[in-house]
C-alpha positions in Angstrom: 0.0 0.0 0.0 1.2 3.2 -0.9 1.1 6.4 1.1 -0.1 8.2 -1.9 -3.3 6.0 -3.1 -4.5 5.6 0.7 -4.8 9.3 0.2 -6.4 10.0 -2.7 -9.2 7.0 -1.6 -10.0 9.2 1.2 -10.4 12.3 -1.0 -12.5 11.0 -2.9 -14.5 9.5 -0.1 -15.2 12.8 1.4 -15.6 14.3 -1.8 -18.6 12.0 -2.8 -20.1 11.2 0.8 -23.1 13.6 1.7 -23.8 12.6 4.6 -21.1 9.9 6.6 -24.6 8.6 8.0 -25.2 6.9 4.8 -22.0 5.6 4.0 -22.0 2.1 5.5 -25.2 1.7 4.0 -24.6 2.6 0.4 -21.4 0.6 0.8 -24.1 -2.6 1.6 -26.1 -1.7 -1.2 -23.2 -1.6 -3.9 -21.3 -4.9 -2.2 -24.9 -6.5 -3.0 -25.2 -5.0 -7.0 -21.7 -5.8 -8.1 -22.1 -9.5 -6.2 -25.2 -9.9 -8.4 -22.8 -9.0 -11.6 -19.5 -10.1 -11.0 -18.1 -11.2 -8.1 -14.3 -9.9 -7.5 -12.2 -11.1 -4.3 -11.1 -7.6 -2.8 -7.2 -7.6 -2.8 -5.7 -7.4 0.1 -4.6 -3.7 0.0 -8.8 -3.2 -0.8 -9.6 -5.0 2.7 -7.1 -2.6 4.6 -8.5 0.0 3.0 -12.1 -0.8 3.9 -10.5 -1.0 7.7 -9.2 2.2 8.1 -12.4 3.3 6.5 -14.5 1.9 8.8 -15.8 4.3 11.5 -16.8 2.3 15.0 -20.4 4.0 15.4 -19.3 6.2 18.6 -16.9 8.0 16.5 -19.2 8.8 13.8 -20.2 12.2 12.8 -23.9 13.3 12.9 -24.8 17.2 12.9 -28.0 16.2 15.1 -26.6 14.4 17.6 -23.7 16.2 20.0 -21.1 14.2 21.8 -18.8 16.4 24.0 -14.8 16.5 23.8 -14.4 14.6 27.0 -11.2 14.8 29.3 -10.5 11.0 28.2 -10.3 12.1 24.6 -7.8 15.1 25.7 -5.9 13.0 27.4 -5.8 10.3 24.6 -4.8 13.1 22.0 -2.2 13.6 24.5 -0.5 10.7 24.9 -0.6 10.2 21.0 1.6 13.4 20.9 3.7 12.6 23.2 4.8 9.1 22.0 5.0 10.2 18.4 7.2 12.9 18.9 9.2 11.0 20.9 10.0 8.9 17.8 12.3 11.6 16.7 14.5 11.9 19.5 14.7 8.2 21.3 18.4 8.6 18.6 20.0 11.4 20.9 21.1 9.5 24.1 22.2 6.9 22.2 24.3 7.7 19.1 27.7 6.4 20.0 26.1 2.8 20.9 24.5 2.7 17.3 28.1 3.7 16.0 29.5 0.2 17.4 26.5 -1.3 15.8 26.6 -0.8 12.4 30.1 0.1 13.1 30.4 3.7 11.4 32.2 6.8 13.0 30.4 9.2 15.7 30.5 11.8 12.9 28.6 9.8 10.1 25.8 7.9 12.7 25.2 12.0 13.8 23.6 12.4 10.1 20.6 10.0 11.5 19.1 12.9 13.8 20.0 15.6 10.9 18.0 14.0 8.8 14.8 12.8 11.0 14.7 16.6 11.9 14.6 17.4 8.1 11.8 14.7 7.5 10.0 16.2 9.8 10.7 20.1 8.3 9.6 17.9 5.2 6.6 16.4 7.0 5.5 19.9 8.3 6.0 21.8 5.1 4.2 19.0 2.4 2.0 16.7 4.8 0.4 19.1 7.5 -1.9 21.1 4.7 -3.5 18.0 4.2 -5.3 18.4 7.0 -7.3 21.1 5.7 -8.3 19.0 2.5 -9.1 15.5 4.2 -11.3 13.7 7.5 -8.3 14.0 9.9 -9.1 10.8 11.7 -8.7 9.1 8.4 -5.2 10.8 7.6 -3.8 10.4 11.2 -4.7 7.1 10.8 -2.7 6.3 7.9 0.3 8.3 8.4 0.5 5.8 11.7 0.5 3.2 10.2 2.7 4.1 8.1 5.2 5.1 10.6 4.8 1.7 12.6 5.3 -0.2 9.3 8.6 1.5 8.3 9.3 1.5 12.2 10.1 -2.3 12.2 12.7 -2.0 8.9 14.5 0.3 12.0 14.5 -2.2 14.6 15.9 -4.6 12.1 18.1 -3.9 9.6 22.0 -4.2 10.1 22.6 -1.9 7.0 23.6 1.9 8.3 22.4 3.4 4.8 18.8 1.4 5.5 18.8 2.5 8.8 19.2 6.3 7.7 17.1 6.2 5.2 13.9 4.9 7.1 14.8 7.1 9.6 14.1 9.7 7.5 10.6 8.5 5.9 9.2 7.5 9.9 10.2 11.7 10.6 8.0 12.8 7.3 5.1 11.2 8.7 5.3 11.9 12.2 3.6 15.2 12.0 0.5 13.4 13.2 0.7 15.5 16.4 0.5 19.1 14.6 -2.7 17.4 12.6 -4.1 16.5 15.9 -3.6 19.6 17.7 -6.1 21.7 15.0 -8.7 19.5 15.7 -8.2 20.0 18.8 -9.6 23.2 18.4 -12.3 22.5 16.5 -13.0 20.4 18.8 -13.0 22.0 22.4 -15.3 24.5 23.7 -13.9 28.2 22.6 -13.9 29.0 26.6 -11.9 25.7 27.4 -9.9 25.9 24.2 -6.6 26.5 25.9 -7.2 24.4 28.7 -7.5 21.6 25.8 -4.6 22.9 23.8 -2.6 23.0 26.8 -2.8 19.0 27.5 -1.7 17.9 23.9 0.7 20.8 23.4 2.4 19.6 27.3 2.4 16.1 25.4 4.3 17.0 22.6 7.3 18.7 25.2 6.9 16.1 27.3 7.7 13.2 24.3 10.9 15.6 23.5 12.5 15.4 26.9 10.9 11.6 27.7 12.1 10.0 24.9 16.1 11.0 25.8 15.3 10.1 29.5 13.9 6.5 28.6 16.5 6.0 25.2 19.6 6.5 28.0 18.1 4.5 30.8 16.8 1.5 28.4 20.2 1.0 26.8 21.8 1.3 29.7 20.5 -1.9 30.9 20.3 -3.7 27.7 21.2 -3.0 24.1 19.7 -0.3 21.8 17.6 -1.6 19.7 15.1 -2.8 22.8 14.3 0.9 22.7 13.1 0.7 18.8 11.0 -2.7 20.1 9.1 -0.7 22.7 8.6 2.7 20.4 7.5 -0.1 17.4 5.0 -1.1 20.1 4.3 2.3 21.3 2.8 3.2 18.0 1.0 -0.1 17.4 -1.0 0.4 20.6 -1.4 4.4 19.5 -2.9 3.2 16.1 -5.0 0.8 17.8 -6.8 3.9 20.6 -7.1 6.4 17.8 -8.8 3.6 15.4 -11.4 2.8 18.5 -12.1 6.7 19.9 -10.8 8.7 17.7 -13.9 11.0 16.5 -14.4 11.5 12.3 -14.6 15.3 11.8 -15.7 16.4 8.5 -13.2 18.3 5.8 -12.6 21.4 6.5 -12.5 22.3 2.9 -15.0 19.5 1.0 -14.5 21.3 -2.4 -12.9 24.0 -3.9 -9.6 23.6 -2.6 -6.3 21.8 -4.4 -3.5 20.4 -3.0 -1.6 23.0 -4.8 -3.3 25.8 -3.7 -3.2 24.5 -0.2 0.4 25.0 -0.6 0.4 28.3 -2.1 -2.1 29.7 0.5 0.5 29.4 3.1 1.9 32.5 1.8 -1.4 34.4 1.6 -2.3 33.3 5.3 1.0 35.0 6.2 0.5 37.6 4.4 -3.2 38.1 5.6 -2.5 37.9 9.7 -0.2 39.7 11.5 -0.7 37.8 14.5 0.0 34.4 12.8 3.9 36.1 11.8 4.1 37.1 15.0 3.4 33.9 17.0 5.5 32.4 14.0 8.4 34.9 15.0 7.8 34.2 19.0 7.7 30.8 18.4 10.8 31.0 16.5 13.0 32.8 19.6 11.2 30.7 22.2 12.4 27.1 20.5 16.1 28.9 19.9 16.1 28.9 24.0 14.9 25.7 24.4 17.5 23.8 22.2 20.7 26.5 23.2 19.8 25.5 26.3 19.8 21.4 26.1 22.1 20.8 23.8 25.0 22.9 26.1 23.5 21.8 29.0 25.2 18.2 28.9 28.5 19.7 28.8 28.1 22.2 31.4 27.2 19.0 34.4 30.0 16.4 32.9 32.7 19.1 33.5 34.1 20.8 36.4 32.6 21.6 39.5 29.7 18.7 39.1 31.3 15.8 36.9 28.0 14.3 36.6 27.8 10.9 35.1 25.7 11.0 31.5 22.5 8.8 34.0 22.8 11.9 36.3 22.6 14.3 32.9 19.8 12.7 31.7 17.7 12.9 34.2 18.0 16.3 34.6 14.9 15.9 31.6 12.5 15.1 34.6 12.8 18.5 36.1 11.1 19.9 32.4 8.5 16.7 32.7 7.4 18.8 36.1 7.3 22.2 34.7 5.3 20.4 31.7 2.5 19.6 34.3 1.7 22.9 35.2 0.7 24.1 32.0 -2.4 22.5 31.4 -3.2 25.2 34.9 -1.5 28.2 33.4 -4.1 27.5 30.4 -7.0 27.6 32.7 -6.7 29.7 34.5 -5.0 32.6 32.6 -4.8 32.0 28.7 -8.8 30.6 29.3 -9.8 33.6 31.0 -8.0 36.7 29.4 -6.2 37.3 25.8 -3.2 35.1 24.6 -1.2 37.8 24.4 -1.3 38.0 28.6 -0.1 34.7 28.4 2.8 35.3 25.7 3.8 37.8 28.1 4.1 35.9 31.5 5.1 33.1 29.7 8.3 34.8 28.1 9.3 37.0 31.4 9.0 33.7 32.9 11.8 32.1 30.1 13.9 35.3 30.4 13.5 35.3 34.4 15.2 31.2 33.8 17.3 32.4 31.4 19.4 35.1 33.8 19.7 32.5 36.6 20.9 30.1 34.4 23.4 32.4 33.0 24.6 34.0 36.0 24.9 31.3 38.4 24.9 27.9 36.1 28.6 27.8 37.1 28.8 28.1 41.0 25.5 26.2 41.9 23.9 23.2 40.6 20.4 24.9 42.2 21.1 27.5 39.1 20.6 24.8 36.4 17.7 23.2 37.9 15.9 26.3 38.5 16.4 27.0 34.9 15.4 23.8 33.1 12.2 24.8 35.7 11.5 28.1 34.5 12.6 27.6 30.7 10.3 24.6 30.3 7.2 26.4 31.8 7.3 29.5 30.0 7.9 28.1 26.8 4.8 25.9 27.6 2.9 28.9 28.3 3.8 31.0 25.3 3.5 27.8 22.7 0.1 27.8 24.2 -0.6 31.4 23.8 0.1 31.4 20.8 -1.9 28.0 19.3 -5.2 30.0 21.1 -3.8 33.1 19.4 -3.7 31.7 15.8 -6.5 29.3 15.7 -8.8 32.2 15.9 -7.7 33.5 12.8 -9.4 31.1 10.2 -11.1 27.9 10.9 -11.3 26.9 7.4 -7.0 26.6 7.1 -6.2 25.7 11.3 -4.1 22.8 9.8 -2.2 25.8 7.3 -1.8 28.2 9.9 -0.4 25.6 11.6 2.0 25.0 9.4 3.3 28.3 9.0 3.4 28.1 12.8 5.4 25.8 12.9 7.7 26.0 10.3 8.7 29.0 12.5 9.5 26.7 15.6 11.4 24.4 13.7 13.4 26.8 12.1 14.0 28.2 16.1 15.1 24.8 16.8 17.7 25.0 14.0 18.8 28.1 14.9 19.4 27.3 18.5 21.1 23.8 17.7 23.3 25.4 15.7 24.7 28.2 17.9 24.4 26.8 20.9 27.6 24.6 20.7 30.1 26.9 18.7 28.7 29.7 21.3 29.7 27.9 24.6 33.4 26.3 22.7 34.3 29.7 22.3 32.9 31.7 25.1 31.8 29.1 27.8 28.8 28.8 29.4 27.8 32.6 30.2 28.0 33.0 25.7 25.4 30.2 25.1 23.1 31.4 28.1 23.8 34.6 27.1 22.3 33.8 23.9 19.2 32.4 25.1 19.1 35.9 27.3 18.7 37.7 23.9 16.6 35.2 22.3 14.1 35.9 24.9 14.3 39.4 25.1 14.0 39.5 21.2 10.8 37.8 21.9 9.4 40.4 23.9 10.4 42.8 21.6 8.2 41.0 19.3 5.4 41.2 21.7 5.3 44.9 22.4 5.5 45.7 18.5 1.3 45.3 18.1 -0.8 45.0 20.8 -3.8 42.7 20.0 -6.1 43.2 17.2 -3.3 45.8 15.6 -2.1 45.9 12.1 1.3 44.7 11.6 3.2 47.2 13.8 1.5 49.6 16.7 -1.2 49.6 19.6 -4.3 50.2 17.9 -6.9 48.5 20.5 -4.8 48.8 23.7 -4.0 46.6 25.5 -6.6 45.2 27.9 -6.2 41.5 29.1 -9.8 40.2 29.4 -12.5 40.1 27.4 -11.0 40.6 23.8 -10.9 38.4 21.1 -8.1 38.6 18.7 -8.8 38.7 14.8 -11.3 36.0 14.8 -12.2 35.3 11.0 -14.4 32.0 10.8 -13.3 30.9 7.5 -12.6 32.0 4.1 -10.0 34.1 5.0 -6.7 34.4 3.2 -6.8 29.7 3.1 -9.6 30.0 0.6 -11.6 27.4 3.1 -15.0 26.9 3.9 -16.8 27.7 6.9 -16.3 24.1 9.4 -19.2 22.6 11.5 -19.8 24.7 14.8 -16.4 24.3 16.9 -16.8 23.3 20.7 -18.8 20.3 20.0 -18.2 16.7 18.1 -20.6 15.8 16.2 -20.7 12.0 16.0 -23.5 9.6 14.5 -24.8 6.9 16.9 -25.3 3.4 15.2 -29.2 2.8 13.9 -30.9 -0.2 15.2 -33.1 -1.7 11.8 -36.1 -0.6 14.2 -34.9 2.7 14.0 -34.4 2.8 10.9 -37.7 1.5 9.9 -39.0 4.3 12.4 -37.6 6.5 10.3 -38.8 5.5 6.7 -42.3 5.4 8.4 
């Protein structure tokens, strides 16, 4: 089965389906005519299909009959973030012990988490429109199985070049989470949006810092690969939740809109919102901290005055897994209740705040680091979520676009931090990298204070009161070229007809 044709079935599906009430009925009805003309043995590529097609009848969508987003269903979104994401860096801890493997140097087997990040650039850039064009629950479902059936070539081949390359493909489709996290918000209540946003967004951190803690602890007990065994089962299990609860949401977009112009409407949504460049830009300085910071903060604890052992490094991660829990509050209680921008701007005085400790004392107390990988983690948290509430106002028609162009932003943070980071402490120690991270943050602020909410591109127009402000709401049909979605705050899915009801019905 390829990638492309599972798509294109599903196109069409929701391209021909009125009404996804109908559909296992009309599929009854043609089963029965062609058996009547000529009997064909579906293939085995047709019965998959007609699996992943299938819709268990709580899931199902139905405008006349509400079913509400549930804190199991958050939580389940969340845990399919989490261990997705984590796909992409279970490699870190654990480079040097898949050197001796397939027995290449450090310096080529460090091309394996170069290019998973550019599959996943690649993933965001080509894969995450989609979600704008097709029934998510039917993509997400594919592009996981996908991942779990390339997933076992990793955890089996002994060729380096096979090994690379795969790891590539798994990273393109492991954008699930960033297809998830839009529905989300068509999803959720508008007054519990961030609350909900907050949970799956807390996931996706919490996968990034989980997967080095478990990658380094696993293989230091046994070899490697056992790590690849567990993620292979990891995603098995997470195709086999979202396939029972995972609700069908209609296309954003049923008609009207290419794959092409999906593409090209990136530019026009940036072009159209203001505040979408500018959470792009905030997310952008925000991820540069975040990576300056981890990726020097290994060799500031293995060298003098803490000589910490690489167990001890790694599970400085579980500091960030606490700060991670407290978003899902911050989100309540202030993001919920007054404008993101409030909440971009605690969030980033919050990084800064971690940033100055870290900077400043990082080399005479250990309490300096800790209270840094604290504060760091939380604000980033905050403003990631600020910002998801901010630009999921702007068009509901092109939520999985804007997110794109989102994150394209963050990853290209991450880039930028990765890269600086290390040069910056080799040649002015650990004060130049945190120092970084310093001006990373204020730029970020900077960023903030240029347009209040509800401004143009530049200035204060609307002031800047916290509560009870919206900012540049636009339905749909905005700069994406989508139509207008169903009603967001409630899922609409179709409970299963008894034949008594359905006779009922025809009465």
């Amino acid at each position: 089965m390829s990638l492309s044709i599972s798509i294109r079935v599903f196109k069409n599906r929701d391209r021909d389906s009125a009404s996804s009430s109908s559909s296992t009925a009309e599929s009854a009805v043609d089963s029965t005519d062609s058996g009547s003309n000529n009997l064909k043995t579906p293939t085995a590529g047709q019965r998959l299909l007609g699996i992943l097609r299938y819709v268990p009848a709580r899931c199902r969508y139905d405008p006349t009959t509400p079913f509400e987003f549930t804190f199991a269903l958050n939580l389940l979104f969340a845990f399919a973030a989490t261990f997705t994401v984590a796909n992409l860096y279970y490699n870190h801890p654990i480079l040097d012990k898949m050197a001796e493997t397939f027995n290449v140097s450090y310096e080529r087997v460090a091309v394996v988490p170069t290019l998973m990040q550019a599959g996943y650039a690649s993933g965001l850039l080509f894969l995450n429109p989609l979600g704008d064009l097709f029934r998510r629950r039917a993509l997400v479902l594919v592009l996981i199985l996908f991942t779990t059936l390339c997933w076992v070539a990793l955890c089996v081949t002994r060729s380096f070049e096979v090994f690379a390359a795969f790891s590539f493909v798994v990273a393109v489709s492991t954008v699930t989470p960033q297809l998830m996290l839009p529905l989300v918000g068509d999803l959720a209540p508008p007054a519990k949006r961030a609350t909900a946003l907050s949970y799956v967004t807390s996931g996706i951190l919490l996968g990034m810092l989980l997967a080095r803690i478990l990658s380094g602890i696993i293989t230091q007990f046994t070899h490697w690969r056992t790590v690849y065994y567990v993620a292979l089962g990891l995603q098995a299990l997470i195709f086999v939740l979202l396939y029972l609860f995972m609700p069908d949401y209609p296309s954003t977009n049923p008609s009207g809109l290419t794959y092409t112009r999906s593409l090209l409407s990136l530019f026009a949504l940036a072009k159209a919102h203001p505040t979408l460049v500018q959470a792009a830009l905030i997310g952008l300085c925000v991820s540069a901290v975040f990576t300056t910071y981890w990726t020097t903060l290994t060799f500031l604890l293995i060298a003098p005055p803490y000589g910490y052992s690489s167990l001890v490094v790694g599970l400085f991660g579980l500091i960030g897994v606490a700060a991670i829990f407290l978003a899902p509050l911050v989100g309540r209680f202030v993001i919920d209740r007054h404008t993101p921008s409030l909440g971009l701007l605690l969030g980033l005085l919050v990084v800064l705040a971690g940033q100055v400790v870290g900077c400043f004392g990082g080399l005479y107390s250990v309490a300096a680091p800790v209270l840094q990988a604290f504060l760091v983690d939380l604000g980033i948290q905050t403003t990631q979520v600020s910002n998801r509430t901010a630009i999921y106002r702007l068009d509901a028609g092109a939520r999985n676009r804007v997110n794109s162009v989102y994150m394209l932003g963050v990853f290209f943070g991450q880039v930028v931090g990765t890269a600086s980071g290390a040069p910056l402490l080799h040649r002015y120690g650990w004060k130049g990298s945190a120092g970084a991270g310093v001006g990373f943050a204020g730029l970020a602020l900077v960023v903030l204070a240029a347009r209040a909410p509800g401004a143009g591109w530049v200035g204060w127009k609307g002031g800047w009161g916290w509560r009870g402000k919206t900012e540049g709401a636009s339905g749909g049909g905005g700069a994406g070229g989508g139509a207008q979605p169903p009603e967001p705050g409630v899922v609409q899915l179709r409970r299963s007809i008894r034949p008594s009801d359905a006779n009922a019905t025809n009465d």
